[in-house]
N, C-alpha and C positions, 0 to 999 in steps of 0.2 A: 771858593776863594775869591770868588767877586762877583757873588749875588749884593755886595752891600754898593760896587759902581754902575749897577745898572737897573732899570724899572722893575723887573721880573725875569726869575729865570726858568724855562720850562722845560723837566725830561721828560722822557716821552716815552709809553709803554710800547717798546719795537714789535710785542706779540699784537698787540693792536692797531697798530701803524700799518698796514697789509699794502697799502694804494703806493707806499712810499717805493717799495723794494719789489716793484715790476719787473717783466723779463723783459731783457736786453740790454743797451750799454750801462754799465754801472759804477760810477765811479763817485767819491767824497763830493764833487763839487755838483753832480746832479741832484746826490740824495738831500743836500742842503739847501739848494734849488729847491725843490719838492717841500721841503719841511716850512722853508720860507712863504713857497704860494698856501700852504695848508695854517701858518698860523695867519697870514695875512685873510685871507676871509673867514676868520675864526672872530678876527678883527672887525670887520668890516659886519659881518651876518650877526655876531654874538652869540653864534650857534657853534655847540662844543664839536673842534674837527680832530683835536690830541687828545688822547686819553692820557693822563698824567700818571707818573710812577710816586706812590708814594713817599716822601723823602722824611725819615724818622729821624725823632731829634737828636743832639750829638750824644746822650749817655747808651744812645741806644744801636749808634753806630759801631760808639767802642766795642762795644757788646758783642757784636757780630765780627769785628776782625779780630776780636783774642778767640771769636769759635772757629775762622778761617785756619788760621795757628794750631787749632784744639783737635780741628778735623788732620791734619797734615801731620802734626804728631802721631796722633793714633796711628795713620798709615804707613809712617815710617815706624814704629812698634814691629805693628803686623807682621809689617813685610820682611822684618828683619828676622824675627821670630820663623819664618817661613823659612827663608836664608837658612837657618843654622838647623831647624830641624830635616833639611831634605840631603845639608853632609850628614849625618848623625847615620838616616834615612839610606842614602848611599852606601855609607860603608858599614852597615848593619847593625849601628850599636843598639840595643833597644832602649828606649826613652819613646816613651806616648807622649801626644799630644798632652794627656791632663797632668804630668807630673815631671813635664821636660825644666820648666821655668821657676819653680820652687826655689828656696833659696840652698838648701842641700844639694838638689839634683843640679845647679848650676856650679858647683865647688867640682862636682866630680865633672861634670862635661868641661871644664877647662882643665881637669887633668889629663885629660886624653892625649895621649901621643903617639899613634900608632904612625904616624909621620910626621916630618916638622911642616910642609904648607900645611897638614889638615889642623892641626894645632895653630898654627899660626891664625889662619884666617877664623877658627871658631872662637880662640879669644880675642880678635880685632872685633866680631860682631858681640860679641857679648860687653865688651868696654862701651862700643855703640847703643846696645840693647840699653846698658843700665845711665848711660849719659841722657838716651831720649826719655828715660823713668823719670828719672830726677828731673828733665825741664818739663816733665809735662805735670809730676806733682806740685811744679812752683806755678804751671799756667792754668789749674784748677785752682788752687788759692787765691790767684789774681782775676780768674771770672768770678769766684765765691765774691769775693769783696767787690769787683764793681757791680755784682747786682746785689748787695744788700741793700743799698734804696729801694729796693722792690719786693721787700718781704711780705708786705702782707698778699701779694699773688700767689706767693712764692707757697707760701703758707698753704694757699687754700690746692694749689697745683699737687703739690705734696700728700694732703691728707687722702690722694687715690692711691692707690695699693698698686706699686712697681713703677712712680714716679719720684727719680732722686732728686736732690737739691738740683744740680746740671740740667737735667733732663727741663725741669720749672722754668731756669735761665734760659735755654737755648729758644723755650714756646715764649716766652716772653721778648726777648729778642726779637724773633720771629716774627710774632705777630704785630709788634710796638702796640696799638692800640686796639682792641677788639672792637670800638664804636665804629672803625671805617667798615665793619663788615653788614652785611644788609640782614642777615638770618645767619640761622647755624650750618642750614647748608652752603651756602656763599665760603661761611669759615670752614667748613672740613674740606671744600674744594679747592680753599686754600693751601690748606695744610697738605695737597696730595692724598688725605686718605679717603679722599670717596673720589669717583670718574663721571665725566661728564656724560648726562643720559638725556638724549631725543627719543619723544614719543608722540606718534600720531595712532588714533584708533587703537588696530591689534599691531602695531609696531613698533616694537622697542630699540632701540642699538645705542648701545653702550660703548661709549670712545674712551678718549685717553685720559689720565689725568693734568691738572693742568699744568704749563712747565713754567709760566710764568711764577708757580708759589716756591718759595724756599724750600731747601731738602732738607734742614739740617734736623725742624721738629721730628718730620718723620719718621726720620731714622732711628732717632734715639725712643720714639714712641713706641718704636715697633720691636726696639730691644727689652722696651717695659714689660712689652706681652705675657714675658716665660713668666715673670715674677706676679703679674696678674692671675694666671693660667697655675700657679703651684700655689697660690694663696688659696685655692679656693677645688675643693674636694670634687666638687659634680662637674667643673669642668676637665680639670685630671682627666678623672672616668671619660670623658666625652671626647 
């Protein structure tokens, strides 16, 4: 909101900031002290002392807060879903998991009346259930259209086997530009799917991955897997 009143504005990657957030007193006015003496001979040296957080342009900010919303729906689904199948659960009735949420099997689970709260509370979640359906199938429509400037990624993100349209947005999102990354493994280290690995000689040790990259590709990359893994016969078997 007011990088246009002033020279430059710099964020700053706090996972790389290590000198800033020393032990002992800590407070807003030291740590901006510290950040102060650290651009000021950055200044002075021209020797890089911030490592800067990438700042993606604004269609691409959109992007990521209707998947903040995207993420928080699904959870609220979930969870609700959980919610009603552990009365069900409770009081014996049988409904599985795979055929509780059908549109049939939900006509009968609201006729349940074996008491009025248990009635009561399973169709106040089910009104929930199907309210958060419906804003999440208007908040897929509305990330489908604001990443259609980006079809031809989209396109090519796609043409892998158990990559949906969504899944395309959200690496696209994610990553905003593939140029900032140095090599492919720079980017999968990005992406959290590969872990950081120190080797010396015969010594290998394998840490974490890393927490500064977004989770959102991830996730959804790692739900493409089943549909990767049933496309294709030898790995089934495997």
């Amino acid at each position: 909101m007011f990088k246009d009143l002033v020279k430059e504005v710099i964020i700053a990657n706090t996972y790389q900031l290590k000198s800033v957030g020393v032990p002992g007193k800590k407070t807003d006015k030291i740590d901006a002290y510290k950040l102060a003496e650290k651009l000021k001979a950055e200044v002075i040296s021209g020797v890089q002392q911030i490592v800067l957080v990438t700042i993606p342009p604004k269609e691409i900010r959109d992007l990521r807060a209707l998947f903040v919303t995207y993420r928080t729906l699904r959870k609220e689904i979930g969870q609700t879903k959980i919610r009603t199948h552990s009365f069900l659960k409770e009081n014996l009735i049988p409904f599985t998991k795979e055929n509780i949420f059908g549109k049939k099997a939900r006509i009968e689970i609201r006729k349940i009346s074996i008491d009025y709260l248990l009635s009561f509370q399973i169709n106040l979640l089910m009104d929930s259930l199907e309210h958060s359906e419906d804003a999440f199938d208007k908040l897929v429509n509305g990330i489908n259209k604001a990443g259609a400037s980006f079809m031809s990624e989209i396109e090519i993100l796609t043409s892998m086997t158990g990559i949906s349209v969504i899944t395309a947005i959200a690496v696209r999102a994610d990553v905003s530009d593939v140029s900032r990354f140095r090599n492919s493994k720079h980017f999968a280290y990005y992406l959290r799917s590969a872990p950081r690995v120190e080797s010396s000689n015969d010594k290998t040790i394998i840490k974490s991955t890393n927490k500064a990259g977004r989770k959102l590709s991830i996730t959804l990359i790692s739900q493409s897997l089943n549909h990767f893994r049933d496309d294709n016969e030898k790995l089934c078997r495997f």
